[in-house]
N, CA and C atoms as an extended XYZ file, in Angstrom:
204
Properties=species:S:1:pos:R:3:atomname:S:1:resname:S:1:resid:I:1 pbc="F F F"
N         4.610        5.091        2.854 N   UNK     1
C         3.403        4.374        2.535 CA  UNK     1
C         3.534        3.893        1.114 C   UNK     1
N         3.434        2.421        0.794 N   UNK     2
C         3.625        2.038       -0.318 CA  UNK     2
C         2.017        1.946       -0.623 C   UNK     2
N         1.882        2.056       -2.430 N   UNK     3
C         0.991        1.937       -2.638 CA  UNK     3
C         0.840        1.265       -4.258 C   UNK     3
N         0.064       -0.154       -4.175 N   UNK     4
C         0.483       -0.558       -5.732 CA  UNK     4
C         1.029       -1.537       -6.428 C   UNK     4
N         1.390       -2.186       -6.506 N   UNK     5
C         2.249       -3.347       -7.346 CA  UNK     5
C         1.462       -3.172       -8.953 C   UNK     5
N         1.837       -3.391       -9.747 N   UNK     6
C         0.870       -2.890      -11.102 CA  UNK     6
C         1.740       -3.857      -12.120 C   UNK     6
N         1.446       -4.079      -13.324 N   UNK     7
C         1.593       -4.678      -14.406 CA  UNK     7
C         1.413       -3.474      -15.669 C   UNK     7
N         2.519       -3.107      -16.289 N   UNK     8
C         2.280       -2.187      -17.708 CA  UNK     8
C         2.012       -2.457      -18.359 C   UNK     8
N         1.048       -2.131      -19.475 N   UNK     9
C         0.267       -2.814      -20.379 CA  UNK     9
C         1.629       -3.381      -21.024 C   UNK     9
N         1.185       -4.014      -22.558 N   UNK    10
C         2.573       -4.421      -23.246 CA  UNK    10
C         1.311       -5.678      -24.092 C   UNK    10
N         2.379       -7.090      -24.775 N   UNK    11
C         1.666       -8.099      -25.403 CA  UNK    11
C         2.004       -8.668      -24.222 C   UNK    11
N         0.888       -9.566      -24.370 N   UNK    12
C         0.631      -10.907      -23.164 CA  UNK    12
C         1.830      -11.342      -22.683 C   UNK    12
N         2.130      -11.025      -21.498 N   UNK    13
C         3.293      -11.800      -20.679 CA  UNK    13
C         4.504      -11.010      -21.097 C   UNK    13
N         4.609       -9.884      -21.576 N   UNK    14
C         5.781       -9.246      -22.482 CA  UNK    14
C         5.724       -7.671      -21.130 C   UNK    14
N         4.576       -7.803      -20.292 N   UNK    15
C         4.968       -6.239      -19.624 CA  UNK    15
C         5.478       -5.922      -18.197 C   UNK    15
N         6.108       -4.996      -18.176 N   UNK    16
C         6.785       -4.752      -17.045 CA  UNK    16
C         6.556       -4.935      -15.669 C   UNK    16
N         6.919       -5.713      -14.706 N   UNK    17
C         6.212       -6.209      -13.195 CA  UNK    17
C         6.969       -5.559      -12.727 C   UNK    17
N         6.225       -5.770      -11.248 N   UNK    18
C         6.503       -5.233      -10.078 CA  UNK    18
C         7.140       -3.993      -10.184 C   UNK    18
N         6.399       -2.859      -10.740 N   UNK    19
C         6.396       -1.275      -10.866 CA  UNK    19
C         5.825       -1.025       -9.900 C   UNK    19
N         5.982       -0.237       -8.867 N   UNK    20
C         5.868        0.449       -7.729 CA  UNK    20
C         5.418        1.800       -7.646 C   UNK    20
N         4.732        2.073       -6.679 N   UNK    21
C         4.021        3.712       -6.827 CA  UNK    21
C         3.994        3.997       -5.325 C   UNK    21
N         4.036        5.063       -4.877 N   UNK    22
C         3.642        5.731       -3.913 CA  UNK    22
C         3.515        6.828       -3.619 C   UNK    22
N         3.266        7.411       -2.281 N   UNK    23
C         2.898        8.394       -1.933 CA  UNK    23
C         2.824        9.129       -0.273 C   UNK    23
N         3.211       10.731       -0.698 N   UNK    24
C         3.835       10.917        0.903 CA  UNK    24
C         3.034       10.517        2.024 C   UNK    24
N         3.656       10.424        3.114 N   UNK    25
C         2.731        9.720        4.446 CA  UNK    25
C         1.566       10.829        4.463 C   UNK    25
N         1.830       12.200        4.495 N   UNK    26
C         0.922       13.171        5.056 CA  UNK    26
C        -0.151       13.259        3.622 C   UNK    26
N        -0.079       13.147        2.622 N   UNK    27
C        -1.500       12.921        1.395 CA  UNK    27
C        -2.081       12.032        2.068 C   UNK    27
N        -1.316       10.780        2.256 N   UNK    28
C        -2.271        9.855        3.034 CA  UNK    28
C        -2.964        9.757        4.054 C   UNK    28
N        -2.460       10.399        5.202 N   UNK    29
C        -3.304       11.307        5.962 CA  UNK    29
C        -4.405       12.285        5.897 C   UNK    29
N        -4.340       13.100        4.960 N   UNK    30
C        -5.007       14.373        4.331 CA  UNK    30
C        -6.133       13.218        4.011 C   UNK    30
N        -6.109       12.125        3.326 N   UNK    31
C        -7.254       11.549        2.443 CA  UNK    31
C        -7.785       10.599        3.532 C   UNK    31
N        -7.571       10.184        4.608 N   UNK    32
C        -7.759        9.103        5.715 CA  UNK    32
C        -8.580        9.820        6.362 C   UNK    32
N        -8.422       11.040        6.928 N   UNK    33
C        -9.003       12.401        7.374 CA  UNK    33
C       -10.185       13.167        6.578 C   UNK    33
N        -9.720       13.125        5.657 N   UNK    34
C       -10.996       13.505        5.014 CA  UNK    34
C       -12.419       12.359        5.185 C   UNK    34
N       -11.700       10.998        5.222 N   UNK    35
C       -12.993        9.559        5.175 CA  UNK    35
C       -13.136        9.548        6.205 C   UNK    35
N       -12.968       10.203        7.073 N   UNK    36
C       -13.329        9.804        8.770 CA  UNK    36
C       -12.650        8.393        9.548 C   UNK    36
N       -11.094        8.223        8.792 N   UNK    37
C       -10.697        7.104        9.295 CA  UNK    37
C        -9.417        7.889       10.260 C   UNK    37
N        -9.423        7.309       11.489 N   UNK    38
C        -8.394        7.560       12.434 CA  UNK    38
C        -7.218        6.768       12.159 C   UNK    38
N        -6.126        7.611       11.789 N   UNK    39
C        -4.869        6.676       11.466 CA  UNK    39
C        -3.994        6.211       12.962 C   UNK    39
N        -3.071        5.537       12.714 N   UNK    40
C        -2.515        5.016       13.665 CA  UNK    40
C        -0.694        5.232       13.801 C   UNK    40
N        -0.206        6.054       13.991 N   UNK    41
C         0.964        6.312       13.777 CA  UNK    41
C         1.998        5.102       15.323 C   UNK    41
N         3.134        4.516       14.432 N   UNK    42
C         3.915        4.111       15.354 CA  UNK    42
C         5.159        4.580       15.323 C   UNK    42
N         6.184        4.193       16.397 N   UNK    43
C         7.120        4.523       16.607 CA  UNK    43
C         8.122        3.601       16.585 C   UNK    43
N         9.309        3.434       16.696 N   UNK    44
C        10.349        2.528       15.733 CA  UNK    44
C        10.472        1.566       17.395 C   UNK    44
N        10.654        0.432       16.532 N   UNK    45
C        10.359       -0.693       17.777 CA  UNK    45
C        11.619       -1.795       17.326 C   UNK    45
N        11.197       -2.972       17.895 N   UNK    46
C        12.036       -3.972       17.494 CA  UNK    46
C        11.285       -4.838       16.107 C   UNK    46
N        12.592       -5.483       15.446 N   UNK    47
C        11.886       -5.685       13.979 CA  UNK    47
C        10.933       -6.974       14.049 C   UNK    47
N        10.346       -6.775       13.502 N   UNK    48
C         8.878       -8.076       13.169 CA  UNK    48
C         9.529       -8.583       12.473 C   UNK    48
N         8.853      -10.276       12.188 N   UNK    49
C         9.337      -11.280       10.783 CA  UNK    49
C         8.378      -11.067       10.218 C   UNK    49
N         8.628      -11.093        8.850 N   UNK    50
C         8.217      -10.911        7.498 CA  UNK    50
C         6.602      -11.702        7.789 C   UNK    50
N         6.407      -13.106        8.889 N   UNK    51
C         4.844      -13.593        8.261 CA  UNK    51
C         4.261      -13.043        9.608 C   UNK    51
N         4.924      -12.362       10.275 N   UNK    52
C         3.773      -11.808       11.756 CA  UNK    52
C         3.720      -10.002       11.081 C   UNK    52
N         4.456       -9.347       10.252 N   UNK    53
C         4.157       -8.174        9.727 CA  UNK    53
C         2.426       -8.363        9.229 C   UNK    53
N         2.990       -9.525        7.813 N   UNK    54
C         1.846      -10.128        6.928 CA  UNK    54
C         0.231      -10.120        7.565 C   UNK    54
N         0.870      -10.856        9.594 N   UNK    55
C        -0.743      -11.055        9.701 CA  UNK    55
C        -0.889      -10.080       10.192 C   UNK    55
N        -0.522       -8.824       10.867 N   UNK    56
C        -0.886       -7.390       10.986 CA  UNK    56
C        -1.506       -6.763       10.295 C   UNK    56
N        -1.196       -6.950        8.931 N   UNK    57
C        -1.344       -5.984        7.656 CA  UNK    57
C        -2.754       -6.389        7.377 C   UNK    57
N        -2.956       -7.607        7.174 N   UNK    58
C        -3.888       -8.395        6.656 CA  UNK    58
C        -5.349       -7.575        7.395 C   UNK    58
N        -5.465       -7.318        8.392 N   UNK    59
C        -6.537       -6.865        9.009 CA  UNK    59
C        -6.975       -5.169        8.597 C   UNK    59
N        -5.936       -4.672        7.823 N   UNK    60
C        -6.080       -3.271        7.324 CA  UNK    60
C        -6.032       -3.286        6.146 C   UNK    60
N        -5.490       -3.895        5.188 N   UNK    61
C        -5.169       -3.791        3.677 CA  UNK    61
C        -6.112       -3.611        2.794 C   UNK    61
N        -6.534       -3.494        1.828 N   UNK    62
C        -7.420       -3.519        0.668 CA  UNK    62
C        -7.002       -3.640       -0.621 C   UNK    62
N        -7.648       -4.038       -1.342 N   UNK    63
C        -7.230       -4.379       -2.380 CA  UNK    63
C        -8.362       -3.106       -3.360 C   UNK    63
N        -7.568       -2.291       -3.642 N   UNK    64
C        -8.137       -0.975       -4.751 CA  UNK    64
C        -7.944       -1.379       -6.214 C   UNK    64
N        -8.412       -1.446       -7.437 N   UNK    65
C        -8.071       -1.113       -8.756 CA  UNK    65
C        -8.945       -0.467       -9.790 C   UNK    65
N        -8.099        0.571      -10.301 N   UNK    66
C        -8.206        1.456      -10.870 CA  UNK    66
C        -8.701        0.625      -12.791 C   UNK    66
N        -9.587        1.239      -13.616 N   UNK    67
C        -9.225        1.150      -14.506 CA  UNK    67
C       -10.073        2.539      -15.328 C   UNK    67
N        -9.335        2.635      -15.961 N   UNK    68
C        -9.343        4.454      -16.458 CA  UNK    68
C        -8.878        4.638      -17.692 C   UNK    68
């Protein structure tokens, strides 16, 4: 489960992209479970293209940000 794309602080246009974060499948579970959301586990299939993944995703995704 990826989680994240982020920007490091730094001077304007000077900071580090596409830093990556994640986290194990089963936290993510633990916390899906706790919200009363039923996850959906699959099993290894034949591969999708990159813009029919996209419109899959699109119907689950969210956009979270943190500032702290």
């Amino acid at each position: 489960m990826g989680v994240v794309s982020s920007r490091l602080g730094g001077r304007a246009g000077q900071g580090a992209q596409n830093v990556n974060f994640a986290i194990k499948a089963d936290v993510a579970r633990t916390f899906l479970d706790a919200q009363g959301v039923t996850a959906e586990m699959a099993t290894g299939g034949s591969d999708l293209p990159g813009p029919d993944i996209a419109d899959r995703a699109r119907a689950f995704a969210a956009f979270i940000e943190y500032r702290g």
